[in-house]
C-alpha positions as CSV (number, residue, x, y, z in Angstrom):
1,X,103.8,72.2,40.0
2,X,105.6,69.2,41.0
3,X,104.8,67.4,44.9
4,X,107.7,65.7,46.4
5,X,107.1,62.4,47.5
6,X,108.2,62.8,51.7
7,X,110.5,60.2,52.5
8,X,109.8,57.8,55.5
9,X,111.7,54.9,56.9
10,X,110.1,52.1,57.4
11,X,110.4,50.6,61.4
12,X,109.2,47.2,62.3
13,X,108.2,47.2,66.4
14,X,106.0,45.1,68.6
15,X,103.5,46.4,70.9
16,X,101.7,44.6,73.6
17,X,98.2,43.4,72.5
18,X,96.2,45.9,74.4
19,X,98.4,48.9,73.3
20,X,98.1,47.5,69.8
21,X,94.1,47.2,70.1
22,X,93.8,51.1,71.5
23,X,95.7,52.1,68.1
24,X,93.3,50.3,65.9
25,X,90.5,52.0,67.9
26,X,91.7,55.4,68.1
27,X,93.0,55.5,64.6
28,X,89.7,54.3,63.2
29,X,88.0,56.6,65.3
30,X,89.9,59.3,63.8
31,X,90.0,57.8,60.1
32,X,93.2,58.0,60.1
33,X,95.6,55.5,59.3
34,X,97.9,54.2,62.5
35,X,101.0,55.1,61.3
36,X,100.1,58.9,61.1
37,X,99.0,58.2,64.9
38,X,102.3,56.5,65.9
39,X,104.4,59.3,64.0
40,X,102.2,62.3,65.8
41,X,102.9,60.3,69.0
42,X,106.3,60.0,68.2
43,X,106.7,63.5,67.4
44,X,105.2,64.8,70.3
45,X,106.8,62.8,72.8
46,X,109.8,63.5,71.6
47,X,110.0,67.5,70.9
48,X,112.2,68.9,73.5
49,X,109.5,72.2,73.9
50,X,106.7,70.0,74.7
51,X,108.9,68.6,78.3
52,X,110.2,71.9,78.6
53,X,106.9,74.3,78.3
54,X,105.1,71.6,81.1
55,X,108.1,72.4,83.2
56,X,107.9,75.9,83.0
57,X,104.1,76.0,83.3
58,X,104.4,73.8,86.4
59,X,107.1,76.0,87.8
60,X,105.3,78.9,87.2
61,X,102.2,77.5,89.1
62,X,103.8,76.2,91.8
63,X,105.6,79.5,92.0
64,X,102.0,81.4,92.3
65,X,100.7,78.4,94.9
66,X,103.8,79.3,97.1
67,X,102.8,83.0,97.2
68,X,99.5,81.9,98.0
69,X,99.8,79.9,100.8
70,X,102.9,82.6,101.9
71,X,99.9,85.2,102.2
72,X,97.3,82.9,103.3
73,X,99.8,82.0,106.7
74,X,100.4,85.7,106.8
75,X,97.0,86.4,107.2
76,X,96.0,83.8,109.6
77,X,99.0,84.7,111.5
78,X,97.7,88.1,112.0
79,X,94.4,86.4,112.7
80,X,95.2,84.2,115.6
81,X,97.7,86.8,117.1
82,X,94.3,89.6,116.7
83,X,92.2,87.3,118.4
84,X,94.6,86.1,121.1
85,X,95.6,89.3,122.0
86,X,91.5,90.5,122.3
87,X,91.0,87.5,124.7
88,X,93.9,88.2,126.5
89,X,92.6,91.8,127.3
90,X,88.8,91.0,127.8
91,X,89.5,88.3,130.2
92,X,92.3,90.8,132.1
93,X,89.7,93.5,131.5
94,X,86.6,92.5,132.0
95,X,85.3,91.6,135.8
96,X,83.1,89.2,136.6
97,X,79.1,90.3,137.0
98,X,77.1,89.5,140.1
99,X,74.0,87.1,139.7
100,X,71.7,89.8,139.5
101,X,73.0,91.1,136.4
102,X,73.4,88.0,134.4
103,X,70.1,87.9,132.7
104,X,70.0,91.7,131.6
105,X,74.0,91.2,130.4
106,X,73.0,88.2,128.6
107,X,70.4,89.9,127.1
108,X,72.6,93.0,125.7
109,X,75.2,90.4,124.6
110,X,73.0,89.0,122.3
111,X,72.0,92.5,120.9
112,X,75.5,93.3,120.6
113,X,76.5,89.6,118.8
114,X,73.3,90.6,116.0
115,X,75.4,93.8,115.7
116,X,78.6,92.8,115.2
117,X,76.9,89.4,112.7
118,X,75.3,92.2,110.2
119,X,78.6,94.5,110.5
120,X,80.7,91.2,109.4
121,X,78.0,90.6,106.4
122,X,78.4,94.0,105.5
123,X,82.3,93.5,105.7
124,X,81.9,90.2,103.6
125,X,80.0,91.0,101.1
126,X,82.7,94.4,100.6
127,X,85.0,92.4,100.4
128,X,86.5,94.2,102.8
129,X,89.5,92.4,104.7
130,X,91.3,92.9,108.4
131,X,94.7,92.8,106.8
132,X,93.6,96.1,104.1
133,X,92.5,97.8,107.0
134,X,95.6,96.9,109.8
135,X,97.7,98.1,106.8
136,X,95.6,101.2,106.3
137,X,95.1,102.0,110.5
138,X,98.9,101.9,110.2
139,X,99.2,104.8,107.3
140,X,96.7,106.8,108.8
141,X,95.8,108.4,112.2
142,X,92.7,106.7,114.4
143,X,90.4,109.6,114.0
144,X,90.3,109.2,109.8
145,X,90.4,105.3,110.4
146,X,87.2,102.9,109.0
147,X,83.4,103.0,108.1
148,X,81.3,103.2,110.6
149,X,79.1,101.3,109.3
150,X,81.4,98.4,109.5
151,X,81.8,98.8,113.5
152,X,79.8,96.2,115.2
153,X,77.4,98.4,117.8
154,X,78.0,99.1,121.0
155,X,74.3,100.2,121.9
């Protein structure tokens, strides 16, 4: 069995003397001759798939980060609205306590803050997130709504 001889043609180029020096080192890195390095260089600069598959990929990705940062707004959109709406009502809501009753609220406020800290651990570590459960209060009715356990206490 007979091994044809591949034919090359023969270019003659210049390179600027740095270029030319990380050749020699790469290619004897390699132990392989430059030529071979310049032709796989060559090769792969030049196949149309290789510009075309980084396009795509890129595409594809930035595709995935736009959906990303769609939901993430989403989210913090129902976030600041949740939270703005809740101060809005407390403030409306709630009336102002005489002097005499500062210390003792102050005191309950802080029992009900530890409350609602471990019920957001609890949350947390679920994994457990307000936009799954506005889209779940929606489909069901109140009474069949949540965990208790993941109600901050009201004691």
């Amino acid at each position: 069995m007979e091994i044809e001889p591949v034919v090359r043609t023969k270019h003659t180029f210049r390179l600027p003397p740095e270029l030319a020096g990380n050749l020699a080192d790469f290619a004897t890195r390699k132990r392989v001759p430059q030529a071979l390095v310049v032709e796989t260089a060559l090769a792969s600069y030049l196949s149309p798939d290789s510009s075309e598959r980084m396009e795509a990929a890129l595409g594809r990705r930035l595709d995935r980060l736009t959906r990303q940062m769609d939901r993430m707004e989403r989210h913090i959109t129902i976030s600041n609205e949740a939270l703005a709406l809740f101060v809005r009502f407390w403030l409306t809501a709630t009336p102002a306590l005489p002097d005499t009753a500062q210390a003792a609220a102050q005191s309950k406020g802080h029992e009900r803050y530890e409350g609602y800290i471990e019920a957001l651990v609890r949350r947390l570590a679920k994994g457990q997130g307000l936009a799954k459960e506005l889209a779940r209060d929606v489909d069901q009715p109140a009474s069949e709504t949540g965990d208790e356990n993941d109600r901050p206490s009201t004691r």
